[in-house]
matplotlib code that plots the C-alpha trace (Angstrom):
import matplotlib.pyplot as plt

x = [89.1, 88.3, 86.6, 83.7, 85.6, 87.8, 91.0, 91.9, 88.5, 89.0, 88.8, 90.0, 86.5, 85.7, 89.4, 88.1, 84.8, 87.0, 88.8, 85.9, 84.9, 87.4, 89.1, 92.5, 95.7, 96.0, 97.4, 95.9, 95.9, 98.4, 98.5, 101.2, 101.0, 104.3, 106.1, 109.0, 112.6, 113.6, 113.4, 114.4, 111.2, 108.9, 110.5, 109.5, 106.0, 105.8, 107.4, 106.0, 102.4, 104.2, 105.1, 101.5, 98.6, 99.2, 97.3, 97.0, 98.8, 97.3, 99.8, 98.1, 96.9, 97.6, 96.4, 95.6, 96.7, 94.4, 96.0, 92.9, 92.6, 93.3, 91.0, 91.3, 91.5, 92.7, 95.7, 99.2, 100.3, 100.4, 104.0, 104.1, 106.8, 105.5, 105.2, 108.4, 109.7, 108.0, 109.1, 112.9, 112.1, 111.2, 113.7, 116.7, 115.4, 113.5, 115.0, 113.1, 111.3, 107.7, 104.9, 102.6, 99.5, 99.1, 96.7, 97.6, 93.9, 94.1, 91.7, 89.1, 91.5, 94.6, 97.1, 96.3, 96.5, 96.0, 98.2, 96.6, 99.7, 97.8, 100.2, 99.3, 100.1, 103.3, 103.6, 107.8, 107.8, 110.2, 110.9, 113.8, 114.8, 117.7, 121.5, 121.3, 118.4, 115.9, 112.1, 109.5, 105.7, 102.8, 101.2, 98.6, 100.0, 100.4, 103.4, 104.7, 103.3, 106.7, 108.5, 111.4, 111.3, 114.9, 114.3, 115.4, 112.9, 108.8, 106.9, 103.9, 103.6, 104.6, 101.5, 99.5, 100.8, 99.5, 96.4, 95.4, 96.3, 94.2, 91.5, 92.4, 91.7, 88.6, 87.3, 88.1, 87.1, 83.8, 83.0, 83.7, 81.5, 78.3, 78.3, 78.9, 75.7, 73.9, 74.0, 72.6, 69.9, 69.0, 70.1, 72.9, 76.1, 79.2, 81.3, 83.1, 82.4, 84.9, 84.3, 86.2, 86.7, 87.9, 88.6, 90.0, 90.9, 93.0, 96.2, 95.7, 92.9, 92.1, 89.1, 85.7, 86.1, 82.6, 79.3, 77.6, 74.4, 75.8, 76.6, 73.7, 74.0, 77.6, 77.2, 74.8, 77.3, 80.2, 78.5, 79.5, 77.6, 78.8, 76.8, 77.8, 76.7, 76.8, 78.8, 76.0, 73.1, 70.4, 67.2, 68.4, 67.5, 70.4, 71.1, 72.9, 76.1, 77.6, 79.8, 78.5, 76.1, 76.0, 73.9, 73.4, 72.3, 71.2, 70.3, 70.2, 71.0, 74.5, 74.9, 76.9, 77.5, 79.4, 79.9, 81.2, 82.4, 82.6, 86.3, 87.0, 86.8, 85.2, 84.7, 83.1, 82.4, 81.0, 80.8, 82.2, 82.3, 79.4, 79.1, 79.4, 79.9, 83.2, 83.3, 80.2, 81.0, 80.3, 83.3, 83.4, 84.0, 85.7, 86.1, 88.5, 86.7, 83.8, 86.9, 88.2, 84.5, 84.4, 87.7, 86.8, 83.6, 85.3, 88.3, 86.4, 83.5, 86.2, 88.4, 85.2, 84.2, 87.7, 87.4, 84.0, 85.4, 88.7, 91.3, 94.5, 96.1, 98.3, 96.0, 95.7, 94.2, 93.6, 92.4, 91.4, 89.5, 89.4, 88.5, 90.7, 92.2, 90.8, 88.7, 88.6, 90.0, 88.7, 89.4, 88.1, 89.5, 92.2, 91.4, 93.4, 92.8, 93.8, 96.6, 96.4, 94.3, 93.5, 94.7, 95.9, 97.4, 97.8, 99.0, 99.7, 98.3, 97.2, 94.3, 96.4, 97.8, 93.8, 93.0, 96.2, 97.9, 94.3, 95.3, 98.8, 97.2, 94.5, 96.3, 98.8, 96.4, 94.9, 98.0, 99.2, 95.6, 95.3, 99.1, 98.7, 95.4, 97.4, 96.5, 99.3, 97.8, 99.8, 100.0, 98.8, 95.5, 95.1, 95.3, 93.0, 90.3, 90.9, 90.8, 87.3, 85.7, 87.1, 85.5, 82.4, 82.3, 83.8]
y = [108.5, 112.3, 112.4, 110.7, 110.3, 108.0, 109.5, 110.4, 111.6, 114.4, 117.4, 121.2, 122.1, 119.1, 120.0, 123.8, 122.2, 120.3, 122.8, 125.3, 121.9, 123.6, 120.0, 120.9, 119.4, 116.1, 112.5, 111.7, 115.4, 118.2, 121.2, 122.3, 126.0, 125.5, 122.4, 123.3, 124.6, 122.1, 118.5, 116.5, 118.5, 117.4, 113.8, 113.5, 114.3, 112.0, 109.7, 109.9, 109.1, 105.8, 105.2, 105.5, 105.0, 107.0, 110.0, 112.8, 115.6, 118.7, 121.3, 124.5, 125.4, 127.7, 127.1, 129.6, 129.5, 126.6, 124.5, 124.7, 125.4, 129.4, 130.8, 131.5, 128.2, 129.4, 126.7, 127.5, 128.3, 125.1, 123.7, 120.8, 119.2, 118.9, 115.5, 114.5, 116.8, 115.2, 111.6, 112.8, 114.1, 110.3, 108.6, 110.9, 110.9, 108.1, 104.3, 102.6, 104.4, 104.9, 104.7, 107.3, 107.9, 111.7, 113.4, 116.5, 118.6, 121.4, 124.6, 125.0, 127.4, 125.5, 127.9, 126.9, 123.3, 121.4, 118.4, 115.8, 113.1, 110.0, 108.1, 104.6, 103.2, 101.0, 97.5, 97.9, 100.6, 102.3, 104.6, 106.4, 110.1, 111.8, 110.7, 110.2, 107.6, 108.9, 107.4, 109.7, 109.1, 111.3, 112.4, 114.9, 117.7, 120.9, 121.6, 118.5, 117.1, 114.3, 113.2, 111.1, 107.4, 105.3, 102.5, 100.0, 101.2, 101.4, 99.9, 101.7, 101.3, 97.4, 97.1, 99.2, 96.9, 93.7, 94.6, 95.7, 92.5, 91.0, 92.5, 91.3, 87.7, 88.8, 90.6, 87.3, 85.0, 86.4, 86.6, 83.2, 82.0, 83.9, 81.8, 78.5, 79.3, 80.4, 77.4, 75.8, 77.8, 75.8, 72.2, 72.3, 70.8, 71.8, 68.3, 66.6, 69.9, 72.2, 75.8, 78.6, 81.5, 85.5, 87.8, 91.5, 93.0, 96.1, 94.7, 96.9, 97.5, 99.9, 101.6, 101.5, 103.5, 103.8, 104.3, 100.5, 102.6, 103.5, 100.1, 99.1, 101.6, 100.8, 96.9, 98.1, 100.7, 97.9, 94.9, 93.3, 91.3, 89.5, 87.2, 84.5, 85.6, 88.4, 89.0, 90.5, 89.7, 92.8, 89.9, 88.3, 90.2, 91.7, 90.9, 93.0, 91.7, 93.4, 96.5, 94.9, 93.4, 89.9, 88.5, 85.5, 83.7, 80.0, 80.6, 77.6, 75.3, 77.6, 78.3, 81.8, 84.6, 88.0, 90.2, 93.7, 95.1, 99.2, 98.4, 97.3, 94.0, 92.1, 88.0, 86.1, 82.6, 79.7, 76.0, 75.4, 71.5, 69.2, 65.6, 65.0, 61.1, 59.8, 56.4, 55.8, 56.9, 59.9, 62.2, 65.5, 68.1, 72.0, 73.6, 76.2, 78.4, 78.7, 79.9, 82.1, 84.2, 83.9, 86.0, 88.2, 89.3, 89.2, 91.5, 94.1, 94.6, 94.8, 97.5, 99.5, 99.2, 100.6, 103.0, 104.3, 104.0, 106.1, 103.3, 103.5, 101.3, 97.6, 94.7, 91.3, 89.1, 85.7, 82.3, 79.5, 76.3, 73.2, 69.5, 69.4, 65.9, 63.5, 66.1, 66.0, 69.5, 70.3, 73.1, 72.6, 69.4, 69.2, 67.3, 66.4, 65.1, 67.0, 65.9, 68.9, 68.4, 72.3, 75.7, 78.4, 81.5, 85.1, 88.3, 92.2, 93.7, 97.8, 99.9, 101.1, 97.8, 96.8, 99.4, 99.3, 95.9, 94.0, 91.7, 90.7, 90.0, 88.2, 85.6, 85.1, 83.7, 81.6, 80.2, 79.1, 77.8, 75.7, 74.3, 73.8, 71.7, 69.7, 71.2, 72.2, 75.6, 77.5, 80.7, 81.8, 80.1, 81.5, 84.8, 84.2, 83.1, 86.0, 88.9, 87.0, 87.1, 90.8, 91.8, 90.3, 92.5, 95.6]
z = [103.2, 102.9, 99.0, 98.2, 94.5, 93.3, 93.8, 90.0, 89.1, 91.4, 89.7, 90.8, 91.7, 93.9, 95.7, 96.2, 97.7, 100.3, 101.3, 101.8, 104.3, 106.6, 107.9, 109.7, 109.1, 110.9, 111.0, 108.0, 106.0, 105.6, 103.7, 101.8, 99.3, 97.7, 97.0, 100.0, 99.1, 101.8, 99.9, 102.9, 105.0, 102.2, 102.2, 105.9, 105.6, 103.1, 105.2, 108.6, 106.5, 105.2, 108.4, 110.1, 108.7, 105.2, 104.4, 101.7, 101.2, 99.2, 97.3, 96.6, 100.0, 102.8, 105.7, 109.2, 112.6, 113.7, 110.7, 108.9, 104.8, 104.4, 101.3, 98.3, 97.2, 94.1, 93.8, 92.0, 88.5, 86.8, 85.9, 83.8, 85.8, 89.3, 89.3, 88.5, 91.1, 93.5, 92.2, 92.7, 95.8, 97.2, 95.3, 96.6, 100.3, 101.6, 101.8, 100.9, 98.4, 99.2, 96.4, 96.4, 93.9, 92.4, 91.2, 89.1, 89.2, 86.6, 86.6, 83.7, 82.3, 82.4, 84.4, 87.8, 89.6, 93.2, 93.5, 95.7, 96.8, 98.5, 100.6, 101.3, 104.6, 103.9, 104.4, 104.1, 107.3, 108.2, 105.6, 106.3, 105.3, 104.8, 104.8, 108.6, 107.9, 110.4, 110.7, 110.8, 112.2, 111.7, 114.7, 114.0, 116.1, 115.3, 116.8, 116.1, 113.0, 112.9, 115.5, 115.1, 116.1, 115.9, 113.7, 115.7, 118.0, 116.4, 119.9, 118.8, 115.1, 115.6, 118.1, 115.7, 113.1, 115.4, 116.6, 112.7, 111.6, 114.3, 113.1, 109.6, 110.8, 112.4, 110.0, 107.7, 110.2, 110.7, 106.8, 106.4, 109.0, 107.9, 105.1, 106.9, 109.1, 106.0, 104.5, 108.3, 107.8, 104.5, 106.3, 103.0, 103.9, 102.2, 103.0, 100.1, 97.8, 96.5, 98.1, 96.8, 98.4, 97.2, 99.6, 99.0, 102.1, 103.7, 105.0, 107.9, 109.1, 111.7, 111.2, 109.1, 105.8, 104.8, 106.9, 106.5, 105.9, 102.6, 101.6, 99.5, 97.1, 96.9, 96.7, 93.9, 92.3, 92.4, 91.5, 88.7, 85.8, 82.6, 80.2, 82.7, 86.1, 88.5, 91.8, 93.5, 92.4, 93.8, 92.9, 96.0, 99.3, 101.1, 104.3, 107.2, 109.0, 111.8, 109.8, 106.5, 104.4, 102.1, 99.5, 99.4, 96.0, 95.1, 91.9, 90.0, 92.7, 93.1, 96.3, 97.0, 99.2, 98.9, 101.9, 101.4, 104.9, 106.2, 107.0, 102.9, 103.1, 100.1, 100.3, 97.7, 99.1, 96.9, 96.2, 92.6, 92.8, 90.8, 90.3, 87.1, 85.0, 83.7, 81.9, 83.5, 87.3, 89.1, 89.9, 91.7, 88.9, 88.9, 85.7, 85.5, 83.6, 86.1, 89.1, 86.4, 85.8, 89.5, 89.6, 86.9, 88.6, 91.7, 91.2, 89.2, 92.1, 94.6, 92.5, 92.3, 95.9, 97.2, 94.4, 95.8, 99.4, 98.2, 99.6, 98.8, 101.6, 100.9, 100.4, 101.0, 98.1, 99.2, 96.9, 99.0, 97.9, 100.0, 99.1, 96.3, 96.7, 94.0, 91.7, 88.6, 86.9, 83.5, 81.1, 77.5, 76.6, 78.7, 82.5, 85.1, 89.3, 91.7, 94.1, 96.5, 99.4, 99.1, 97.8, 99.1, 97.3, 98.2, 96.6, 98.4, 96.3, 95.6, 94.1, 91.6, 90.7, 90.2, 88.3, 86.0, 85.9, 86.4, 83.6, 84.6, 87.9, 86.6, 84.7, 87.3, 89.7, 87.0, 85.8, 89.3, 90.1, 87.1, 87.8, 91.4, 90.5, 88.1, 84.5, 82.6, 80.8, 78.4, 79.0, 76.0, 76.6, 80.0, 78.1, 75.6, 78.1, 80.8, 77.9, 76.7, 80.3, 80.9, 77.6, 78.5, 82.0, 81.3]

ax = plt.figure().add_subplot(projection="3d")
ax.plot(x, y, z, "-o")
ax.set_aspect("equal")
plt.show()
């Protein structure tokens, strides 16, 4: 949003540099030099970001008249237990409590610090603060940075909420059909196969994160490759979407696309059906372990894109894969026919959760995908194979 970082490799330098960028204070920014006396203040800030459309707070700063960063951005004496303080802080004042990453940047010499707090906007609004339970929105003003909003009454973030989530659907919507006319182009048909589709996407959308200019170096930073295929492959030429780009790959006779979109949106579309013998007849064939590399490469190139585009926002994860009824489902030497006529799953997921609970998240998709295709994997071998394809990629 405001660093061109990942949020925890931002260093005290790189927070110095910002500030000398002279950005004022905003709905998405505030300043703050001391950690306030006044919790319940502090707890609305933090609030009112929840609320809106999240934002970054940064401890350590003073800022002038016109709300802008004061210098010396020299930061404050570094104490050990600032981010528990600010974790009591949320969990005595806000209901519900709001999850917030931090980033505790420490001088070269140790005794000084900036504390960067990035709130995501929340998809369990309102937060409310204080034992009168009061919601909070951030508005950007100076002279009115929160305003209060009853909680039975949000008319404006509820419409913000709806026309970001019609977006979503476009933004979806849009993605899905680029690959549909793709394969037009080539006269290929996708009727009777198995297409699977990934998509990583902001929950709500409102406005593009990135300049698209800079996505091909980014599709090229994020991209992911393992022994047993890639999610971007840069051999095939990329081509420009409106806000985004996709490549498109049908190497060896696999036909693939994955767009990466300026508003955060990743999609990885593909056929993962073959017809392959069985007693002597052909049968339209998935094997789970091809959908699970697909998700490995998948959920790593997305993690580092929203890394590279510093989001820190709720996220839709979505699974789909249609023309299920009647294929056969293989993985090792178990196999089993599908009775579903297609899948479906989704997940709300977080960067955070991505980059720390990848694993957890990884095998729960896989275990319900193998069950809901009819193959009754153990856990423990769902295990086995995702820690094998995540060594092979990371």
């Amino acid at each position: 949003m405001f660093f061109d970082k990942p949020f925890h490799h931002l260093t005290f330098q790189d927070v110095a540099e910002f500030c000398r960028r002279g950005l004022p204070e905003g709905k998405q920014l505030d300043y703050k030099y001391m950690l306030p006396k006044n919790h319940e203040k502090f707890a609305k800030t933090i609030a009112s970001f929840a609320n809106a459309m999240g934002g970054i707070i940064i401890v350590g700063v003073q800022d002038d008249k016109n709300d802008k960063p004061k210098p010396p951005f020299t930061g404050i004496p570094y104490h050990e237990k600032m981010r528990n303080s600010i974790e009591d802080i949320i969990q005595t004042h806000i209901d519900p409590i709001v999850f917030v990453d931090i980033n505790i940047c420490v001088s070269k010499q140790g005794d000084r610090m900036f504390v960067l707090i990035n709130i995501p906007q929340s998809n369990l609004t309102p937060h409310l603060v204080g034992k009168l339970k009061r919601a909070y929105i951030r508005t950007g003003q100076s002279s009115r940075p929160e305003t209060i909003v009853h909680p039975d009454k949000l008319p404006w973030l509820l419409d913000h909420r709806q026309k970001s989530e019609r977006l979503r659907h476009i933004l979806h919507d849009k993605a899905e059909s680029h690959f549909d006319n793709y394969l037009k182009t080539r006269a290929a048909s996708p009727a009777g196969e198995a297409v699977a589709t990934l998509s990583v996407v902001p929950l709500y959308p409102e406005e593009p994160l990135t300049d698209y200019k800079r996505l091909p170096a980014l599709i090229a930073d994020s991209s992911t490759r393992a022994p047993y295929g890639i999610m971007a492959d840069p051999q095939f030429p990329l081509l420009p979407v409106q806000d985004g780009a996709a490549v498109i790959s049908n190497k060896r006779g696999v036909l693939k696309m994955t767009e990466f979109n300026a508003y955060g949106l990743v999609m990885n579309k593909q056929i993962v059906s073959s017809e392959e013998m069985v007693n002597g007849h052909a049968a339209k064939t998935v094997r789970l372990e091809t959908l699970a590399q697909n998700l490995t490469l998948f959920l790593i190139t997305a993690r580092k894109f929203l890394e590279k585009i510093s989001f820190g926002g709720p996220l839709l994860f979505r699974f789909k894969m249609n023309n299920t009824r009647a294929l056969r489902v293989l993985l090792g030497g178990k196999q089993a026919t599908a009775l579903e006529d297609y899948l479906r799953l989704e997940r709300a997921l977080t960067l955070p959760q991505l980059q720390t609970s990848l694993p957890e998240i990884w095998e729960n998709i896989m275990h319900e995908t193998a069950w809901s295709l009819g193959l009754q994997a153990s856990e423990k071998e769902i295990r086995a194979l995702g820690e094998e394809l995540r060594k092979e990629a990371e």
